[in-house]
C-alpha positions as CSV (number, residue, x, y, z in Angstrom):
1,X,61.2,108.5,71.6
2,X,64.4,107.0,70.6
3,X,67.5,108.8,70.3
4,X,68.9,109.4,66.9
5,X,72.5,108.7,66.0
6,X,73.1,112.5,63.7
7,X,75.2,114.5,65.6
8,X,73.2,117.8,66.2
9,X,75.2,121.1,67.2
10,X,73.5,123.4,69.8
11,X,73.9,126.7,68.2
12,X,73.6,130.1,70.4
13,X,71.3,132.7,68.9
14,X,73.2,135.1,66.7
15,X,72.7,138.9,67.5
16,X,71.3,140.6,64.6
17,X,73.3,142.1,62.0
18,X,76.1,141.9,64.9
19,X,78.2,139.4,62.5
20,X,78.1,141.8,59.4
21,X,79.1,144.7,61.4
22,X,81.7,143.4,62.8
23,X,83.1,142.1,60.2
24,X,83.1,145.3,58.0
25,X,84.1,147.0,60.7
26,X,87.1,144.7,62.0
27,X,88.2,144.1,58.4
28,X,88.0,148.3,57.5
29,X,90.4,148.6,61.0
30,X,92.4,145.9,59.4
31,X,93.3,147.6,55.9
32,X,94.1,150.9,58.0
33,X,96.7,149.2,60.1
34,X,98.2,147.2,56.7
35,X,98.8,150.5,55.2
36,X,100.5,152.3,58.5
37,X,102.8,149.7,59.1
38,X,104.1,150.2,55.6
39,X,104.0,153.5,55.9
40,X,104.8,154.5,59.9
41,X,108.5,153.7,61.3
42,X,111.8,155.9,61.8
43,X,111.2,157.2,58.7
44,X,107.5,158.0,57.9
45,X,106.8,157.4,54.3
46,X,103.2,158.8,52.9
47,X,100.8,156.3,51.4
48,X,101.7,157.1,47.8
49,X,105.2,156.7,48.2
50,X,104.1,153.2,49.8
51,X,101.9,152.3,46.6
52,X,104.9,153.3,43.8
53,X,106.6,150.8,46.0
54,X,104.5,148.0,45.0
55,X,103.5,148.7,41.6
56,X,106.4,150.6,40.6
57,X,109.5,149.1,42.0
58,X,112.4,151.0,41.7
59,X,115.5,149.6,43.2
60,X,117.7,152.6,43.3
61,X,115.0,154.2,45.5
62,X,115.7,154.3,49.3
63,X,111.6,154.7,49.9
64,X,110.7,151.6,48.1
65,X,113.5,149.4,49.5
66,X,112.6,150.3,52.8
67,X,108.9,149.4,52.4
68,X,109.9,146.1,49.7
69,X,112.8,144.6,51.7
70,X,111.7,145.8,55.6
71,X,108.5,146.9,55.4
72,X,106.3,144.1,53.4
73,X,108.3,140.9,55.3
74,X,107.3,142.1,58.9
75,X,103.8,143.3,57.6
76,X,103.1,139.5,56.0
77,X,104.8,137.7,59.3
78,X,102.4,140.1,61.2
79,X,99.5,139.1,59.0
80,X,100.5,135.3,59.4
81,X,100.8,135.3,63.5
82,X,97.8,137.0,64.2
83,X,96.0,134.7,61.6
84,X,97.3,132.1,63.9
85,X,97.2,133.7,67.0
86,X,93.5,134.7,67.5
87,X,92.0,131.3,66.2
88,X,94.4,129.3,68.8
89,X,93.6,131.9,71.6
90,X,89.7,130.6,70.7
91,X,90.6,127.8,70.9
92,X,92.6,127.4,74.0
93,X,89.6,129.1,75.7
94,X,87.3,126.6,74.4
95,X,88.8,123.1,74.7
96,X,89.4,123.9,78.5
97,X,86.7,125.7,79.3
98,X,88.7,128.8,80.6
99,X,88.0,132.7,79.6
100,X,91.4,133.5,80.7
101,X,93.3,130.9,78.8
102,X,95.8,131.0,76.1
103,X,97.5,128.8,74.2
104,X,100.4,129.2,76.4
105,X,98.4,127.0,79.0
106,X,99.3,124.1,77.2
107,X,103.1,124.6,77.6
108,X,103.3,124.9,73.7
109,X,104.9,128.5,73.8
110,X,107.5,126.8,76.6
111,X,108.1,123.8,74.5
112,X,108.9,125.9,71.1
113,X,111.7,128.2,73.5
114,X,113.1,124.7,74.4
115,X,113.2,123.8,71.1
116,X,115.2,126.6,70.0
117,X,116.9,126.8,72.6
118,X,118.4,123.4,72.1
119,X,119.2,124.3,68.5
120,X,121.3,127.4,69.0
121,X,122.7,125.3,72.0
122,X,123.7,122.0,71.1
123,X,123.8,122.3,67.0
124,X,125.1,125.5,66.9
125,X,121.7,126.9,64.7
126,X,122.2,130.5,64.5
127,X,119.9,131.3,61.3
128,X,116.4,132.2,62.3
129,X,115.2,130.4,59.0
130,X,116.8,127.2,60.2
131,X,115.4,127.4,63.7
132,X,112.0,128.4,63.4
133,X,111.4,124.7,62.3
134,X,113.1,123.8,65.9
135,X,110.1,126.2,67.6
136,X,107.2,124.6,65.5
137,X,108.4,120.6,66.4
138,X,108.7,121.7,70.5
139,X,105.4,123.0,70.3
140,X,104.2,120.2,68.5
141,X,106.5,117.7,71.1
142,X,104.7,119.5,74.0
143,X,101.6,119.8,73.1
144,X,101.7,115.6,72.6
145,X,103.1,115.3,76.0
146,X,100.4,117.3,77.4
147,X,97.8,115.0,75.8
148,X,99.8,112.3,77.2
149,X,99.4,113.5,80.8
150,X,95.7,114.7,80.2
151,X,94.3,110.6,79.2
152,X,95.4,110.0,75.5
153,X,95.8,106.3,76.2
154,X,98.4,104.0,73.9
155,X,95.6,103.1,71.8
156,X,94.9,106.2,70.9
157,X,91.6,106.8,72.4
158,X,91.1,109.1,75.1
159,X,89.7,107.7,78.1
160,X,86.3,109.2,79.5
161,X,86.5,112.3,81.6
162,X,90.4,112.1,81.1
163,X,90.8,115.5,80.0
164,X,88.8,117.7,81.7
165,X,89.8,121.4,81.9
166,X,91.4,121.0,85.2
167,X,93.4,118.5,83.9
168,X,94.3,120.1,81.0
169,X,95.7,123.5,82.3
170,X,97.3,121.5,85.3
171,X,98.8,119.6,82.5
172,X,100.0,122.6,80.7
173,X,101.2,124.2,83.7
174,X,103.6,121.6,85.4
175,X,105.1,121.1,81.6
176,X,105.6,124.8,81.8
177,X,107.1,125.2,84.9
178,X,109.7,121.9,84.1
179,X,110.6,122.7,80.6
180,X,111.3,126.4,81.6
181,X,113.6,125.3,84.0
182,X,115.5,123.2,81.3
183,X,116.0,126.3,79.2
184,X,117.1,128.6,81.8
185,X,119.8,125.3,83.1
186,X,121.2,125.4,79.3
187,X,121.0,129.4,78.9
188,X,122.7,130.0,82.1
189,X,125.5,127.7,81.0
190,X,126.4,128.9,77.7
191,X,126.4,132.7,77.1
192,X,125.9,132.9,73.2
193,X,123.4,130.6,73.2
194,X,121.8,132.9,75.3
195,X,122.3,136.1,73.5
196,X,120.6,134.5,70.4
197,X,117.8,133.2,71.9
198,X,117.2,136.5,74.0
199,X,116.0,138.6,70.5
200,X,113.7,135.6,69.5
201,X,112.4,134.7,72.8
202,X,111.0,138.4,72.8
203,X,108.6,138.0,70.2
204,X,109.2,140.5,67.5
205,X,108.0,140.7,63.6
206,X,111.7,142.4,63.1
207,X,114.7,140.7,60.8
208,X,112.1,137.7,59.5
209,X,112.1,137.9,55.4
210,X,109.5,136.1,53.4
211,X,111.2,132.8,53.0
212,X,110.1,132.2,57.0
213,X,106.3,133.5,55.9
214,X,106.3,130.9,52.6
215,X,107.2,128.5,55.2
216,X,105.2,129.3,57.9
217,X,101.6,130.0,55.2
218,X,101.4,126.3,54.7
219,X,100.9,125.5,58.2
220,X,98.7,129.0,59.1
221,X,96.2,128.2,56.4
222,X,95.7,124.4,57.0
223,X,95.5,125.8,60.9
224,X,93.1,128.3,60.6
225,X,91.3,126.0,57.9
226,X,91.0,123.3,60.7
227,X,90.2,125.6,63.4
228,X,87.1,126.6,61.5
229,X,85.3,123.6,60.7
230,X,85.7,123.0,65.1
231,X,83.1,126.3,65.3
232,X,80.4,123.4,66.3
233,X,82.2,121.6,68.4
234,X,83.5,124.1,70.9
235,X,79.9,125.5,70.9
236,X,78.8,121.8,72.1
237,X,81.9,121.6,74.5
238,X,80.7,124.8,75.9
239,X,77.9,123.0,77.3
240,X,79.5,120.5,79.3
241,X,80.8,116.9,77.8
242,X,77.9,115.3,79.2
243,X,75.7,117.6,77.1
244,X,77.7,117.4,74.5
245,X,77.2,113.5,74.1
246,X,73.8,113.6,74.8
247,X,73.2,115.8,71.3
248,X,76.0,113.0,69.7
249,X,78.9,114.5,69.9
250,X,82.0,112.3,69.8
251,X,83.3,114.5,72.6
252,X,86.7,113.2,72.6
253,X,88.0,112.8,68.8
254,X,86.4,116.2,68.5
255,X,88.9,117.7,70.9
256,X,91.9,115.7,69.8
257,X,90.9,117.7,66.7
258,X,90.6,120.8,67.6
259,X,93.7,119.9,69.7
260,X,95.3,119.4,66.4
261,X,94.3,122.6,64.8
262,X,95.6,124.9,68.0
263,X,99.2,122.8,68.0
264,X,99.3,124.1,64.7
265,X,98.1,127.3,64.6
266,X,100.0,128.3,68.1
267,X,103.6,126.2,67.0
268,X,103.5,128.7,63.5
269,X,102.9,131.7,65.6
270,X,105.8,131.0,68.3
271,X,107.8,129.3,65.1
272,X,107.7,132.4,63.2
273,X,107.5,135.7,65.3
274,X,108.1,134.2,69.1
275,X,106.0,133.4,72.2
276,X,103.6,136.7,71.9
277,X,101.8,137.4,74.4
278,X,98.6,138.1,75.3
279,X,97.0,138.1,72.0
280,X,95.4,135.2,71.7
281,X,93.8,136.1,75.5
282,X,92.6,139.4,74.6
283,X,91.4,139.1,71.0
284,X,89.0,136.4,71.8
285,X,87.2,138.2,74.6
286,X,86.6,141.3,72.3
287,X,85.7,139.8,69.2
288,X,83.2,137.9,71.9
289,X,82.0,141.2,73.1
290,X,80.6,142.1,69.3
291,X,79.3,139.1,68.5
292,X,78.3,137.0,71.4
293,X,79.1,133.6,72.1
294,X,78.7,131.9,68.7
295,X,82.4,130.0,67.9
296,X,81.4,129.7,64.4
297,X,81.4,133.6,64.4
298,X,84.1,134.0,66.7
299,X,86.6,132.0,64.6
300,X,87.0,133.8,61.4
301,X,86.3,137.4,63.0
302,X,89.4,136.5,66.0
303,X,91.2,135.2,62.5
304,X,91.0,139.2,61.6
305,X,91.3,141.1,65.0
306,X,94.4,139.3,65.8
307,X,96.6,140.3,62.9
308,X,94.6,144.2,63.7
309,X,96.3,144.0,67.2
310,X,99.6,142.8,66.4
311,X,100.5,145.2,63.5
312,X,99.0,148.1,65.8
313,X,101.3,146.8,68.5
314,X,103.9,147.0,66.2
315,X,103.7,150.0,65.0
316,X,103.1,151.6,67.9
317,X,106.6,149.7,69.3
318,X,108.2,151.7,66.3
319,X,107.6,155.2,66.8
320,X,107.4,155.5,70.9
321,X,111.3,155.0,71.4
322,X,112.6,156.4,67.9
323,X,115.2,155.8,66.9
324,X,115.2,152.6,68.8
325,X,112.1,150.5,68.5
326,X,110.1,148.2,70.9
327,X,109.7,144.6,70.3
328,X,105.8,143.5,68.9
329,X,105.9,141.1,72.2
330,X,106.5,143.7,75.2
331,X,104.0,146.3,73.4
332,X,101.1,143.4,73.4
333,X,102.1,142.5,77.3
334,X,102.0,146.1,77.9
335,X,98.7,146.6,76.2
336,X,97.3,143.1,77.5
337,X,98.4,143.3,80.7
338,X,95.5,146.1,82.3
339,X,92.9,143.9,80.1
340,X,94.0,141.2,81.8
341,X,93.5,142.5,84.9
342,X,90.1,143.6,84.3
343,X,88.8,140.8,83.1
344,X,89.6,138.7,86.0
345,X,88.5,141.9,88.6
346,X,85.3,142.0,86.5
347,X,84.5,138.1,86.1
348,X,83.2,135.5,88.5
349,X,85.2,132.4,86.9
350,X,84.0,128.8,87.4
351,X,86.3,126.8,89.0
């Protein structure tokens, strides 16, 4: 027999009826948490006062501005990260082959802070709508160095067995490690720098307005759009490369793809709401949990979890320390952290 030149996808067998369920019942969890983080904060407002709000506007009442001008922006930029969060964590985990990866493992989260912290720094930035480009280009910078180290070759080729998980996350690492020193040399050496990168370099959903979500959607949705159409590739990548080739996959333009897609999604995330943690680490292995292995599944259902997680998170950051609230980023790290844990008590991981 001769082999034919159509790629064809191995596909995992589906549990039955598990992708409906979860999706009704993810998306149900989803509404709930929309509606109490316009509603639940220092001042609880009930859901009908929340609904006038939005269909009834009245600017001389203090209820509706809270929910319009507070409320709605850091609801949307919660929306918009998690969109961007789970799909990248999915990613991350796929392209290198490792359960416990996020897409901090590629250094993006490190290069964003570098970013930033250069603006505030050097060009004296100190609006958060002017900046967040600064976070989305060092992720985007970083990400291309990493590809660099990992065997993206002048020509733009990468060269066979170049990037193999190892190298990858070693990649990620030592970029990590070097461009975190640079920010801590600049942060150490001028103060106010260093007092306006400390609320962003938190991770919060706090003090962003909509402007930063109508420029942040653009690069979500083509992201998330991207990440989707990689379902079969990281399913054939799961395999092995060899594997992979052998049912004619093009293994290495498809990860420079879906490379693409996770700069993307996890440079709009950072951009927007700051290196959150543990979001795209955890979502992943749950949604994974329902469904099974299935990328094309786990995709658009992480795409929905994440966004569950983070507005919980928030909301929960918002009522435990009244009238002071907790950062979205130390509630996910406080939340992921014992997950974490577990998982890597409770898995045998291949080296």
């Amino acid at each position: 027999m001769t082999a034919t030149a159509t790629a064809v996808t191995p596909t995992p067998r589906p549990r039955r009826g598990a992708g409906i369920t979860a999706t009704l019942g993810i998306g149900a969890v989803l509404l709930v948490a929309v509606v109490a983080s316009l509603a639940i904060g220092p001042r609880a407002l009930p859901p009908s006062v929340v609904l006038d709000a939005l269909t009834a506007f009245d600017p001389m009442n203090p209820d509706h501005l809270i929910v319009t001008e507070v409320r709605v922006p850091r609801t949307v930029i919660g929306l918009l990260a998690g969109l961007a969060l789970g799909p990248a964590g999915v990613l991350a985990q796929g392209l290198t082959r490792n359960p416990i990866a996020e897409p901090g493992i590629l250094g993006l989260n490190t290069g964003a802070a570098l970013a930033v912290v250069l603006a505030i720094g050097l060009l004296g930035i100190r609006s958060l709508t002017a900046y967040v480009w600064f976070g989305f280009l060092g992720a985007g910078v970083a990400a291309l160095i990493v590809a660099g180290v990992a065997g993206i070759g002048r020509s733009g080729t990468v060269s066979r067995g170049a990037t193999s998980p190892a190298t990858l996350a070693l990649a990620g690492a030592a970029l990590t490690a070097g461009l975190g020193s640079v920010t801590t040399a600049i942060l150490l050496t001028d103060p106010n720098a260093f007092e306006d990168y400390r609320f962003w370099q938190v991770g919060s959903l706090a003090g962003r307005d909509l402007g930063i979500a109508g420029q942040a959607a653009p690069f979500v949705l083509a992201g998330l759009a991207l990440a989707l159409v990689c379902g079969p590739t990281l399913n054939a990548l799961a395999l092995g490369d060899d594997v992979a080739r052998s049912f004619g996959r093009h293994v290495e333009r498809d990860r420079v793809v879906c490379g693409i897609a996770l700069v993307v999604l996890a440079g709009s995330a950072t951009a927007v709401a700051g290196p959150i943690a543990f979001v795209g680490l955890t979502v992943p292995h749950i949604v994974r949990a329902l469904t099974g292995p299935d990328h094309r599944r786990l995709l658009p259902l992480s795409a929905l979890a994440a966004p569950t997680l983070l507005l919980v998170a928030d909301v929960l950051g918002r009522v435990v320390a009244t009238p002071r609230e907790v950062q979205v980023g130390i509630v996910t790290a406080v939340l992921g952290a014992p997950l974490f844990i577990w998982f890597v008590r409770r898995k045998r991981f291949v080296r």
